[in-house]
Backbone as a ProteinNet text record, in pm:
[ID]
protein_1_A
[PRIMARY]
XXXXXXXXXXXXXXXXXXXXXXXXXXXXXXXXXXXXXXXXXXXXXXXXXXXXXXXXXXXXXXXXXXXXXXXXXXXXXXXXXXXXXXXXXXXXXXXXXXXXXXXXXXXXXXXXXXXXXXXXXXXXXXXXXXXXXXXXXXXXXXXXXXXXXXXXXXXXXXXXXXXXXXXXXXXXXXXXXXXXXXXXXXXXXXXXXXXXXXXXXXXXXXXXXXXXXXXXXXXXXXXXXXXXXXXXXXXXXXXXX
[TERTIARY]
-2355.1	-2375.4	-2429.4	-2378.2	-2442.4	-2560.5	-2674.6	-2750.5	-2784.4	-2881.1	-2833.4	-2822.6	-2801.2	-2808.5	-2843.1	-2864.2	-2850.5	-2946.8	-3087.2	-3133.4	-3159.6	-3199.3	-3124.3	-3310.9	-3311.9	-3437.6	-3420.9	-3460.7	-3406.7	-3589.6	-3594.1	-3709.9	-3671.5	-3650	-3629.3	-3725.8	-3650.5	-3681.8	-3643.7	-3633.1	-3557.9	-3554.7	-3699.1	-3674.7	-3623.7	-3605.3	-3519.4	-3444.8	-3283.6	-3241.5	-3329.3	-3279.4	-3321.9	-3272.8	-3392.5	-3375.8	-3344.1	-3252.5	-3211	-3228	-3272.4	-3243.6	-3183.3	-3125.4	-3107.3	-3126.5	-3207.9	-3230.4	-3139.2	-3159.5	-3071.9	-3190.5	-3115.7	-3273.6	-3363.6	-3330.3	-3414.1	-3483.4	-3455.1	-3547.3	-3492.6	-3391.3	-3312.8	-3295.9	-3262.6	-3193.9	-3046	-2975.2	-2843.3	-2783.6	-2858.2	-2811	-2923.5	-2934.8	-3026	-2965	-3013.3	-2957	-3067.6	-2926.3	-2988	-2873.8	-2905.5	-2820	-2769.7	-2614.4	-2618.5	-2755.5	-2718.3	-2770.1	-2700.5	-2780.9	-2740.8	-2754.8	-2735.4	-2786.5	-2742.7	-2845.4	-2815	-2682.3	-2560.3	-2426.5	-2407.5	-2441.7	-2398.6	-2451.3	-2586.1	-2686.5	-2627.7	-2576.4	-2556.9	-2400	-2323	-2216.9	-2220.7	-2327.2	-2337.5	-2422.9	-2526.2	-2538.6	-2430.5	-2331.8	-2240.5	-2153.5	-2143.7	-2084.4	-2127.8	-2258.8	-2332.4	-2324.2	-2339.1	-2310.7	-2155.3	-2077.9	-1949.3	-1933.9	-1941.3	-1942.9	-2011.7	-2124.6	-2219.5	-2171.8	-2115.8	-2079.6	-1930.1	-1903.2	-1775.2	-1751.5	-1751.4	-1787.2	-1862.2	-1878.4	-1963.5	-2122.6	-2160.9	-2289.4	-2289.5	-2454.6	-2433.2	-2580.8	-2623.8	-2697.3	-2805.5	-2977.1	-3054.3	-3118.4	-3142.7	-3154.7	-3294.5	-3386.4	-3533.8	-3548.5	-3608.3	-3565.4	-3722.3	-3772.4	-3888.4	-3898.9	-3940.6	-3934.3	-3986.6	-3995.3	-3986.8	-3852.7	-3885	-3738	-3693.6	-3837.1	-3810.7	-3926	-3907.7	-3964.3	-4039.6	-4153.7	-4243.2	-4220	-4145.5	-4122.9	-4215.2	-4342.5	-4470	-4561	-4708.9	-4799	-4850.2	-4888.2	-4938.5	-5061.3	-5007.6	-5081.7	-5241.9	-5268.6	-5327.6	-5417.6	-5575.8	-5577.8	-5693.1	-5721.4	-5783	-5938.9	-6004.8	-6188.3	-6207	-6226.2	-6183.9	-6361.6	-6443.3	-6563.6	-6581.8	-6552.4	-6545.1	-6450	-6359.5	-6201.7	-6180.3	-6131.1	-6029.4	-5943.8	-5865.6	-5812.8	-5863.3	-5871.7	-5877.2	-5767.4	-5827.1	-5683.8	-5689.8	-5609	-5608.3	-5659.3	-5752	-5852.3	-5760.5	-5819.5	-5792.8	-5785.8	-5868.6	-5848.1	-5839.2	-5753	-5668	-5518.7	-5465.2	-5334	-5225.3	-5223.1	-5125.5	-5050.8	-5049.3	-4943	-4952.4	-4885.5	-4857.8	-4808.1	-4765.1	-4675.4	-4772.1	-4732.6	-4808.4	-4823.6	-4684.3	-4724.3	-4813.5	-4817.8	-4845.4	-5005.1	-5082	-5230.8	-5206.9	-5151.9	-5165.4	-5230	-5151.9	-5112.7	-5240.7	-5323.2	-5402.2	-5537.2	-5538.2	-5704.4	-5691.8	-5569.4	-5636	-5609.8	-5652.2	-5629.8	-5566.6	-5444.3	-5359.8	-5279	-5285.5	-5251.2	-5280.9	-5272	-5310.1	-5178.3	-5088.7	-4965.1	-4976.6	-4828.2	-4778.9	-4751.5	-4847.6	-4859.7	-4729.6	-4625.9	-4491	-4498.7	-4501.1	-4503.8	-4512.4	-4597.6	-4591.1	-4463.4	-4467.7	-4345.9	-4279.9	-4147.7	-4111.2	-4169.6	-4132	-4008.7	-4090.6	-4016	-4037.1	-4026.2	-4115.9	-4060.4	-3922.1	-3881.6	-3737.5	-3720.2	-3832.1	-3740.8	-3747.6	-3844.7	-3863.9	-3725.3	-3648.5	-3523.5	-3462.7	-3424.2	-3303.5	-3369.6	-3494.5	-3507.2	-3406.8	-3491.2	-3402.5	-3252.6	-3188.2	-3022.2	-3002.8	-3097.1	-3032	-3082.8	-3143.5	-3194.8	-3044.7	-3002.5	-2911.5	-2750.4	-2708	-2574.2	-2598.6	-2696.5	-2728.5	-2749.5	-2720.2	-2781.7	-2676.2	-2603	-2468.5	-2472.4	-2616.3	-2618.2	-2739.9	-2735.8	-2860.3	-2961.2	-2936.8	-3050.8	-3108.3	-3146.4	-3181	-3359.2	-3439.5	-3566.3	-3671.8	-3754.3	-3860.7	-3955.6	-3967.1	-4075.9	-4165.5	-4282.9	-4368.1	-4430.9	-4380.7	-4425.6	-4567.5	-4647.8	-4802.6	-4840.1	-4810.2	-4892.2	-4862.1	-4689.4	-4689.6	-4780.2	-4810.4	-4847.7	-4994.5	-5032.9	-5190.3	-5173.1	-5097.6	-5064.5	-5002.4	-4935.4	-4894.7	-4973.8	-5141.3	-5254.2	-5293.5	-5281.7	-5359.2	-5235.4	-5125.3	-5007.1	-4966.3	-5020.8	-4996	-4855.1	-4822.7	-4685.5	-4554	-4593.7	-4458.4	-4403.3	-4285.7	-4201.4	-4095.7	-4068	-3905.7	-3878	-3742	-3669.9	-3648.9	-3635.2	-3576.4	-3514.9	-3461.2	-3323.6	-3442.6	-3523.7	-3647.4	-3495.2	-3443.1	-3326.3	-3314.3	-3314	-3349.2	-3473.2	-3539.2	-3711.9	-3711	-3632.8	-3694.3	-3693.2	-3591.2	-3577.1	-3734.4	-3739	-3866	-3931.5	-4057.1	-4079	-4112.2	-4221.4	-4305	-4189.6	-4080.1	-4030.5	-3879.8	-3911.2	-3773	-3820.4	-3933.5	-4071.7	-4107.9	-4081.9	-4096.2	-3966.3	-3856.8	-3716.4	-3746	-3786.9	-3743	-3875.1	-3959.8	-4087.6	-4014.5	-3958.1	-3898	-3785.3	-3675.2	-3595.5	-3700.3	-3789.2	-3859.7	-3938.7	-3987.9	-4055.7	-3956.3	-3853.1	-3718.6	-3677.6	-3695.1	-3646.8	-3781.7	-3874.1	-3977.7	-4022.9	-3984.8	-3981.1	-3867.9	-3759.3	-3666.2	-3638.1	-3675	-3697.2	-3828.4	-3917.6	-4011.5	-4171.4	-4151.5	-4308.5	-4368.5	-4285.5	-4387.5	-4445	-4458.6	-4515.2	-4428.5	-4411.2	-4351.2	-4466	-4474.3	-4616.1	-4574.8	-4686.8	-4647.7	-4535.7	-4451.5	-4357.1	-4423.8	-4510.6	-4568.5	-4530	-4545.6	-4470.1	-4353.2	-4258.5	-4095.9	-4010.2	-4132	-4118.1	-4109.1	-4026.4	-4045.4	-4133.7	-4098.5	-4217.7	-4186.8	-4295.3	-4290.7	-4321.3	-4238.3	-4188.3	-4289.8	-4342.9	-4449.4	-4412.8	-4447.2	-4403.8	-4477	-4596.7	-4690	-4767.6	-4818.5	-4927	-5019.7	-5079.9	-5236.5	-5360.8	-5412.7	-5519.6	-5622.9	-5685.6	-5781.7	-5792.1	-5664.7	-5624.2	-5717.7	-5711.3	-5817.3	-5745.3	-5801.3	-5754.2	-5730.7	-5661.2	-5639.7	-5557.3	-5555.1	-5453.2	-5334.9	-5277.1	-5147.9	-5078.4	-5146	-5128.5	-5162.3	-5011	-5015.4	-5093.8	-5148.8	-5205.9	-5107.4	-5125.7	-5044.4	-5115.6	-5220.6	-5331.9	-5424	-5425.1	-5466.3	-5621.2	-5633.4	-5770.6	-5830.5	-5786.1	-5797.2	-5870.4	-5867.7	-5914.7	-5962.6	-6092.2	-6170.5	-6099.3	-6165	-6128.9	-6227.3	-6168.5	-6281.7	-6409.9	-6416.9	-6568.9	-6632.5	-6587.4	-6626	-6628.3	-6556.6	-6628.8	-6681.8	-6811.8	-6880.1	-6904.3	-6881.1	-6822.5	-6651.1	-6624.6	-6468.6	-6415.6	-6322.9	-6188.9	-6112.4	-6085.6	-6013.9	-5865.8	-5840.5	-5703.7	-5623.6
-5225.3	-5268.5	-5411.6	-5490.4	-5634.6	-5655.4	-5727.1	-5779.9	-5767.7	-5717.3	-5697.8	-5841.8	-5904.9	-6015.1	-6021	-5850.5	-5859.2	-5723.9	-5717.6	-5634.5	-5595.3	-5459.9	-5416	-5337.3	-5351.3	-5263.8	-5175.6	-5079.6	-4985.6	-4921.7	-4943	-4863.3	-4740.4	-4619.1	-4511	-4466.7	-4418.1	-4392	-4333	-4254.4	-4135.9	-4171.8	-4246.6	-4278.2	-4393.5	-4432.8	-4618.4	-4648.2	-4712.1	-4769.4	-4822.2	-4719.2	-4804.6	-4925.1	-5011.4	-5153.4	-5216.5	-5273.5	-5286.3	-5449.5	-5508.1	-5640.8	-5673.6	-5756.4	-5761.9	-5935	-5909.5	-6066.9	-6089.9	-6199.8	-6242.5	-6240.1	-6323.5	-6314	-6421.1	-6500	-6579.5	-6587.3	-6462.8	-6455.8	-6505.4	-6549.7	-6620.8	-6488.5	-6485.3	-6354.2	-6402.6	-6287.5	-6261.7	-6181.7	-6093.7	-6029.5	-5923.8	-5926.7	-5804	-5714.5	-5640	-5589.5	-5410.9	-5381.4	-5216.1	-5131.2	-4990.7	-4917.8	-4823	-4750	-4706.1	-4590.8	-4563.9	-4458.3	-4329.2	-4244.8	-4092.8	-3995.7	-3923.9	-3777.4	-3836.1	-3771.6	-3793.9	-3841.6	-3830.2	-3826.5	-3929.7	-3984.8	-4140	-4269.5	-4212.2	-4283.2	-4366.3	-4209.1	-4210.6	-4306.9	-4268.6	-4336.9	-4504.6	-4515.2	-4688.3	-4729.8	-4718.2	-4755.2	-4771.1	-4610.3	-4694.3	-4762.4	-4811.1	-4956.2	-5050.5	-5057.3	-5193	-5199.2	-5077.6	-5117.2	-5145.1	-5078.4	-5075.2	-5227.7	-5308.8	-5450.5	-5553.6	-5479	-5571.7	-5563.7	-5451.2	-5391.1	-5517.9	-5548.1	-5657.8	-5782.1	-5852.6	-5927.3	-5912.5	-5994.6	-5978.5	-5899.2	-5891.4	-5887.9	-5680.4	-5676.7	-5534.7	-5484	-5392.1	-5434.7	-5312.3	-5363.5	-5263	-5243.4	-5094.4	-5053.7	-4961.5	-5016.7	-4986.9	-4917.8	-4757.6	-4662.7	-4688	-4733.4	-4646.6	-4490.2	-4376.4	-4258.3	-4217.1	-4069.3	-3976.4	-3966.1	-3975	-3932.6	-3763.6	-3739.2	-3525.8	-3497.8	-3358.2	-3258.9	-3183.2	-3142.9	-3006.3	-2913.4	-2776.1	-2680.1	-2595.1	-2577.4	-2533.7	-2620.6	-2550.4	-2613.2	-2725.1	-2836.5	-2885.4	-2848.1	-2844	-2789.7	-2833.5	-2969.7	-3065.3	-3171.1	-3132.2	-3249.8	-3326.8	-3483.2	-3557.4	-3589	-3544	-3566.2	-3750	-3807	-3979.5	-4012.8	-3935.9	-3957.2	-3923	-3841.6	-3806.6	-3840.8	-3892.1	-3997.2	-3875.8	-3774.2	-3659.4	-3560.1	-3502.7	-3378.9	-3284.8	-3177.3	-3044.2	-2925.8	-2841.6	-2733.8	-2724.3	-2689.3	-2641.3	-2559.9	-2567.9	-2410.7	-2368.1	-2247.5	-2190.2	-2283.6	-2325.4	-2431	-2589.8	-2563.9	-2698.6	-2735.5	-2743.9	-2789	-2786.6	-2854.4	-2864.4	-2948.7	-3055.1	-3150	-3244.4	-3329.5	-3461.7	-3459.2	-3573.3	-3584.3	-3678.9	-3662.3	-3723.9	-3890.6	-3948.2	-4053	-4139.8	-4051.1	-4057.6	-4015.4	-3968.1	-3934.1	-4093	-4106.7	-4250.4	-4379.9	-4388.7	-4478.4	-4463.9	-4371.7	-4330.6	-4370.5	-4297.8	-4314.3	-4461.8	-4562.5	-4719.5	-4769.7	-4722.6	-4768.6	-4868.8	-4843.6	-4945.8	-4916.1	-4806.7	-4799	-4583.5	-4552.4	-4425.5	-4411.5	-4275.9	-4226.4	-4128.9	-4113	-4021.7	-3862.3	-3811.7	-3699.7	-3595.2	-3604	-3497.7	-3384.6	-3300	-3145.4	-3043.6	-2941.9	-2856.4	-2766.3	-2764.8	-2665.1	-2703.6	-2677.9	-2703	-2595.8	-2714.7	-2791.9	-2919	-3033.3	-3190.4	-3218	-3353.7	-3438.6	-3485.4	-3535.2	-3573.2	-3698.2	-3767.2	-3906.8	-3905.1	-3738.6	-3747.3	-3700.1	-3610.5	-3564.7	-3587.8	-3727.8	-3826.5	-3904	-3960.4	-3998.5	-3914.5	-3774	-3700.5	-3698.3	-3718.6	-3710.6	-3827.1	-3971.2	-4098.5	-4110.9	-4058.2	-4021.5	-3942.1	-3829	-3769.5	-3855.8	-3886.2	-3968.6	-4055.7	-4131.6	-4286.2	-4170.3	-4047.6	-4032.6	-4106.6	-4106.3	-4145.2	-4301.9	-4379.1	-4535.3	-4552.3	-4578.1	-4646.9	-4675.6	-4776	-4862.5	-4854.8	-4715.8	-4680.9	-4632.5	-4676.3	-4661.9	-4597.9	-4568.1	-4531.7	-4648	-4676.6	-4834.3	-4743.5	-4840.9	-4797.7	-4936.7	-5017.6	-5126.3	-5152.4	-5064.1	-5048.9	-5091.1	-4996.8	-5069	-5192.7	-5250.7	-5387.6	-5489	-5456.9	-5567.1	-5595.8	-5509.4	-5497.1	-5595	-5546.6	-5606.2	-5756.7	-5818.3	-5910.3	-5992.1	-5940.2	-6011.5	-6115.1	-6104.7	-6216.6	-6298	-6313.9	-6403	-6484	-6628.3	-6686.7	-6797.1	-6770.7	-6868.5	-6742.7	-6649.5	-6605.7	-6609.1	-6634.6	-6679	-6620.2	-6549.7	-6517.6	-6557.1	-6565.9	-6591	-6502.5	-6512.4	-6414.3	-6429.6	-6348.4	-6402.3	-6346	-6455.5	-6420.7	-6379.5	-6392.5	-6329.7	-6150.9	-6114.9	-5942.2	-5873.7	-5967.9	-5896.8	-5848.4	-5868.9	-5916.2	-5723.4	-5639.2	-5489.7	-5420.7	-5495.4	-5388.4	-5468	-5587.9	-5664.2	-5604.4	-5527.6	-5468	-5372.2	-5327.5	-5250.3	-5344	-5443.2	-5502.9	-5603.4	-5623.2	-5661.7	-5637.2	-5429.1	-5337.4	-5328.8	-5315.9	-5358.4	-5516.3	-5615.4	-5723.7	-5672.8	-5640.4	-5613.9	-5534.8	-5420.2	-5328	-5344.6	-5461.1	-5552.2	-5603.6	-5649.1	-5778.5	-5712.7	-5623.3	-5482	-5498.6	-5417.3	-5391.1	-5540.7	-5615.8	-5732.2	-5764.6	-5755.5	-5787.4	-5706.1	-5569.4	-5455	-5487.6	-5493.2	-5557.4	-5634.8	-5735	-5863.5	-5864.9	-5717.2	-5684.7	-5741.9	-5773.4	-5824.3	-5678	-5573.5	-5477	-5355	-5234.7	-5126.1	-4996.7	-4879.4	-4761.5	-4661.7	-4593.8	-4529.1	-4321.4	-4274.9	-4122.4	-4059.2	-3964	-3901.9	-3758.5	-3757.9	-3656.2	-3480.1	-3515.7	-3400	-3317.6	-3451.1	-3413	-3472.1	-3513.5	-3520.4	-3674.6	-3784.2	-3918	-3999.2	-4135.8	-4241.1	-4323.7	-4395.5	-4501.7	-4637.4	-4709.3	-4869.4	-4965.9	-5024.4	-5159.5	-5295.7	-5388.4	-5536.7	-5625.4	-5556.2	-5596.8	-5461.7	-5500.7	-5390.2	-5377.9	-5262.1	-5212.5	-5327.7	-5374.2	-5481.5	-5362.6	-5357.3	-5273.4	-5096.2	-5054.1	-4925.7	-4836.3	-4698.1	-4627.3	-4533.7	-4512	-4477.2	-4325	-4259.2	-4117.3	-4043.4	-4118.7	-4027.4	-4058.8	-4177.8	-4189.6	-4099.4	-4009	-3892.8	-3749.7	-3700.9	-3561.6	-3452.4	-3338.5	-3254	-3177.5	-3087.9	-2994.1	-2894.2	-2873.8	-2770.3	-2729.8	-2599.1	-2547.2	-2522.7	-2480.8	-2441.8	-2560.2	-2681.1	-2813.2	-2896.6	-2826.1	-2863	-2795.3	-2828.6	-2734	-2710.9	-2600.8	-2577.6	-2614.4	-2609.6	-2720.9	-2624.5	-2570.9	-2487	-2484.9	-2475	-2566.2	-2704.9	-2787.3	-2952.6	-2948	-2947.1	-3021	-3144.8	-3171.4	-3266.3	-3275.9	-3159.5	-3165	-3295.9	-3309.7	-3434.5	-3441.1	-3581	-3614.4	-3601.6	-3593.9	-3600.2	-3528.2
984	1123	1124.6	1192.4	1245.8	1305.8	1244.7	1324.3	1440.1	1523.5	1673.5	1722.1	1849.7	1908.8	2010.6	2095.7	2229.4	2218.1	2319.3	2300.8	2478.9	2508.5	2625.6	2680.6	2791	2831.8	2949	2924.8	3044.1	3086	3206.3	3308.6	3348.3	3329	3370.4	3484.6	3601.6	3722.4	3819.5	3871.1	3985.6	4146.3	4202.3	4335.4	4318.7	4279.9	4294.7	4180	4196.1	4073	3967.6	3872.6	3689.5	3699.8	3685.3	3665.7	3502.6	3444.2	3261.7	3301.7	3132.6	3174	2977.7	2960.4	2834.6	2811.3	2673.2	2634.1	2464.1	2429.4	2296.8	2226.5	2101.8	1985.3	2023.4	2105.3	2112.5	2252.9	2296.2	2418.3	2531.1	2539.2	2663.9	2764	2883.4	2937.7	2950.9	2906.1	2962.5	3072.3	3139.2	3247.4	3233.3	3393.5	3423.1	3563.4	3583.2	3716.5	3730.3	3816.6	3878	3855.3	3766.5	3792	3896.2	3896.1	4000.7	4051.4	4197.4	4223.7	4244.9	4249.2	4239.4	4150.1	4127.7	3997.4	3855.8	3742.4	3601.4	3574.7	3596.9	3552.8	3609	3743.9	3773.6	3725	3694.4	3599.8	3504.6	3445.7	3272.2	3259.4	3343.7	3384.1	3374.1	3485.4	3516.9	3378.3	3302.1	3198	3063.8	3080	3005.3	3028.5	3162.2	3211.5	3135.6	3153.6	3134.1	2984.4	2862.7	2764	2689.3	2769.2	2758.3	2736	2865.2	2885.8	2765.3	2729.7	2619	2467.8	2463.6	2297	2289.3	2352	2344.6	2275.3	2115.3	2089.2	1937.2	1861.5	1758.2	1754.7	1664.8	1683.9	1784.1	1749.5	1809.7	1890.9	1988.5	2074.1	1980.6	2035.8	2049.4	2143.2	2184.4	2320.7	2310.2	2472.5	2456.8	2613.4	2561.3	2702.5	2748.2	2851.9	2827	2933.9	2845.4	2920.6	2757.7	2784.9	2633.4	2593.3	2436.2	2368.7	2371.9	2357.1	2337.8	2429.5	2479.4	2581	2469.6	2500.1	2456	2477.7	2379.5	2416.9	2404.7	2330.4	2323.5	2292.6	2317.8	2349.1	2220.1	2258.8	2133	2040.5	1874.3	1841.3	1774.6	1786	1768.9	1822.4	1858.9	1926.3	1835	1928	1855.5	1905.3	1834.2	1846.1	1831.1	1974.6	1943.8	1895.2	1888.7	1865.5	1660.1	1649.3	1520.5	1480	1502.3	1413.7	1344.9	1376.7	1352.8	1386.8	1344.4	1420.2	1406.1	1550.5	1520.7	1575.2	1538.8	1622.3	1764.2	1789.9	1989.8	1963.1	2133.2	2151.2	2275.5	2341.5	2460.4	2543.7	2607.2	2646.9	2711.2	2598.7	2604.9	2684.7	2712.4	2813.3	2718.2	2574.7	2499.9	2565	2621.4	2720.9	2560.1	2624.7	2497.2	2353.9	2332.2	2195.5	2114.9	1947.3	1871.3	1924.7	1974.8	1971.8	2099.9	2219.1	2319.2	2267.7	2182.5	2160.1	2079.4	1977.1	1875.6	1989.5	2092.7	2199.3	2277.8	2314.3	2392.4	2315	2146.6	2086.4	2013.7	2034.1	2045.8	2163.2	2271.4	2424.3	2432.5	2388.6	2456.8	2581.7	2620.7	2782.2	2821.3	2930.1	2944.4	2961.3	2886	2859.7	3002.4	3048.4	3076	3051.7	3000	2918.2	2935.5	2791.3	2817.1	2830.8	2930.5	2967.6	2851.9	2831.3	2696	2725.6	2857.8	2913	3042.1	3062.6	3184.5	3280.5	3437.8	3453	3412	3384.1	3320.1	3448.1	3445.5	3554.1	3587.5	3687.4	3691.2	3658.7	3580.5	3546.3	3395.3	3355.7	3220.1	3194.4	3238.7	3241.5	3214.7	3346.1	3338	3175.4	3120.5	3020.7	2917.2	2862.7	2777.7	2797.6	2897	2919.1	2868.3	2918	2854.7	2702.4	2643.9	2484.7	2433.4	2482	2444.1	2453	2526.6	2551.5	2443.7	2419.6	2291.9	2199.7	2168.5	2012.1	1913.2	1922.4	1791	1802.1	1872.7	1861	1839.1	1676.4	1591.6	1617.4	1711.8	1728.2	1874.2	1894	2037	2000.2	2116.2	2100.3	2190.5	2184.3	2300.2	2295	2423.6	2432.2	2559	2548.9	2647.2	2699.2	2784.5	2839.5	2890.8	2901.7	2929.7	2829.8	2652.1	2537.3	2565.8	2547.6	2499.4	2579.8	2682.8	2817.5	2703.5	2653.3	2608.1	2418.8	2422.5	2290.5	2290.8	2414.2	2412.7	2464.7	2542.3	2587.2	2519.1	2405.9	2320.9	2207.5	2240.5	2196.3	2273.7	2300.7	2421.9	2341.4	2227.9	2187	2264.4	2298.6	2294.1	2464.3	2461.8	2610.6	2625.7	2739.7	2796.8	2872	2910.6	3004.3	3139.3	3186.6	3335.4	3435.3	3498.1	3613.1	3755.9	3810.1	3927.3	4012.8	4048.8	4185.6	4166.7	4037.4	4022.5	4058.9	4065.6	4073.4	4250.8	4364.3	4452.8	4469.1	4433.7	4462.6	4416.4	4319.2	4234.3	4106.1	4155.2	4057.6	3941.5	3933.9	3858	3769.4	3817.4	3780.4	3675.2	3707	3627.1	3528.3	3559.1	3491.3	3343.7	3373.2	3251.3	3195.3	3231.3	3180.1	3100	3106.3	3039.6	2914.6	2973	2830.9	2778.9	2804.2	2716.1	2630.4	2632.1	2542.8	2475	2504.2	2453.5	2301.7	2397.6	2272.4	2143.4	2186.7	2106.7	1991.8	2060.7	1989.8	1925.6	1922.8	1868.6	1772.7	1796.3	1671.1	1564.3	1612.7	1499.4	1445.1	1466.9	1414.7	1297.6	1272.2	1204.8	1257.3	1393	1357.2	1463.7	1458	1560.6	1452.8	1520.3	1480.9	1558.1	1444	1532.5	1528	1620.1	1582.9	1640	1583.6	1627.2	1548.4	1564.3	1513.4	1428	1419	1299.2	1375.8	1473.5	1552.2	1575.4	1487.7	1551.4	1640	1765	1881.4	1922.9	1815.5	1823.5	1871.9	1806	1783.5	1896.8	1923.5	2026.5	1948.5	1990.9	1906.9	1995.4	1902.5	1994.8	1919.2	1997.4	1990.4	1862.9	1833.7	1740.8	1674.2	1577.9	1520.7	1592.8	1552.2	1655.7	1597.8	1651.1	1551.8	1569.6	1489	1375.8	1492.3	1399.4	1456.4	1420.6	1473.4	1453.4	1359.2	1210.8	1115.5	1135.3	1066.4	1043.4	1212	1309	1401.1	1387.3	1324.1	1298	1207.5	1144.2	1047.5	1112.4	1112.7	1176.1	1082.9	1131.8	1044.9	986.8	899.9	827	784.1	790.6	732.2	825.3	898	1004.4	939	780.9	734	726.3	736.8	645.9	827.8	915.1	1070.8	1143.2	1193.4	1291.7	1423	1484.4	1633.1	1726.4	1842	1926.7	1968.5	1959.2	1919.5	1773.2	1653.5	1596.7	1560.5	1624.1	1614.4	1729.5	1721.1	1834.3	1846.6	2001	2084.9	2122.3	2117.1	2093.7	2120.5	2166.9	2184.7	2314	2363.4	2466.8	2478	2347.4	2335.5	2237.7
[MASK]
+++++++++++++++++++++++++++++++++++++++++++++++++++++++++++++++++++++++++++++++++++++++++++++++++++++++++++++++++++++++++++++++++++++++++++++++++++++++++++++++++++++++++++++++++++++++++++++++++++++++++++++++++++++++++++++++++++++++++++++++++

């Protein structure tokens, strides 16, 4: 496969067109817009317009969803004591909501996650997420971004610059906003200067623009040993997450 050249950001969203914007390697924009409206299938449709159109040409695209990649079909089994820098088991209770990488994301506050359902029903834009996760599986270079971390991570890099087409913003700034961070992510992960974080679950990783600066050791490592971790009655002070 070629180099990508063209990296693609998609805002996943149900009351208002998904806003995509796609930039080159060098940060220029090449087109941004709104997809159609209407149910999953028209969605999924008008995005593969838009990549239909982009795949045309040398060079080959990478694409940055932000939504979840996978749904929770049971409860999680894991949570994290952010006071004692460890894991313990789920107690009674606990909610079991969230994915490994969505706790990673949370105990170095780089933004408060969307917590993925332990069980349905999912939200409906987590949905339409998983449908647009599923249609891209058989294309490589498809990702989960979360534009909240990057905003936090890109706080303190004042060399870095994009481009943007201001005539798209006027539908939904904030929202096309997270479409160009979410290429930007993408291109900034592949190009090697980011971080993928989470996955220990199964339940995929979330891609960031830079490394965590002085991460909090041991949650990036899923457990595997139920004897090897207390339960939240025994660790006292249990855990937030």
């Amino acid at each position: 496969m070629n180099e990508p050249d063209r990296f693609v950001g998609l805002d996943v969203q149900t009351r208002r067109p998904c806003p995509y914007a796609v930039l080159d390697r060098d940060g220029r924009a090449l087109e941004s817009g709104w997809l159609a409206r209407g149910n999953g299938a028209d969605i999924i449709g008008s995005l593969r317009g838009v990549l239909g159109g982009l795949s045309r040409g040398s060079g080959s695209l990478a694409i940055g969803i932000d939504a979840p990649r996978s749904w929770l079909d049971a409860p999680r089994e894991w949570y994290w004591n952010g006071s004692k820098r460890r894991w313990r088991a789920r107690a009674g209770g606990d909610c079991g909501n969230g994915r490994h990488c969505e706790v990673v994301i949370a105990a170095n506050r780089l933004a408060n996650p969307q917590w993925t359902p332990c069980a349905p029903p999912y939200p409906e834009w987590m949905e339409l997420g998983f449908a647009l996760f599923a249609d891209l599986k058989g294309h490589a270079l498809t990702y989960e971004v979360f534009p909240s971390a990057s905003y936090t991570l890109f706080a303190s890099d004042r060399s870095l610059k994009v481009e943007l087409f201001v005539s798209d913003l006027a539908d939904g700034p904030k929202d096309m906003l997270d479409a160009y961070v979410a290429a930007l992510t993408v291109r900034e992960f592949v190009q090697g200067r980011g971080q993928a974080v989470g996955g220990g679950d199964g339940k995929g990783q979330i891609v960031l623009p830079r490394p965590i600066p002085n991460e909090v050791p041991n949650v990036g490592t899923w457990p595997s040993n139920t004897a090897m971790h207390p339960t939240a009655a025994e660790d006292e002070g249990g855990g937030r997450w």
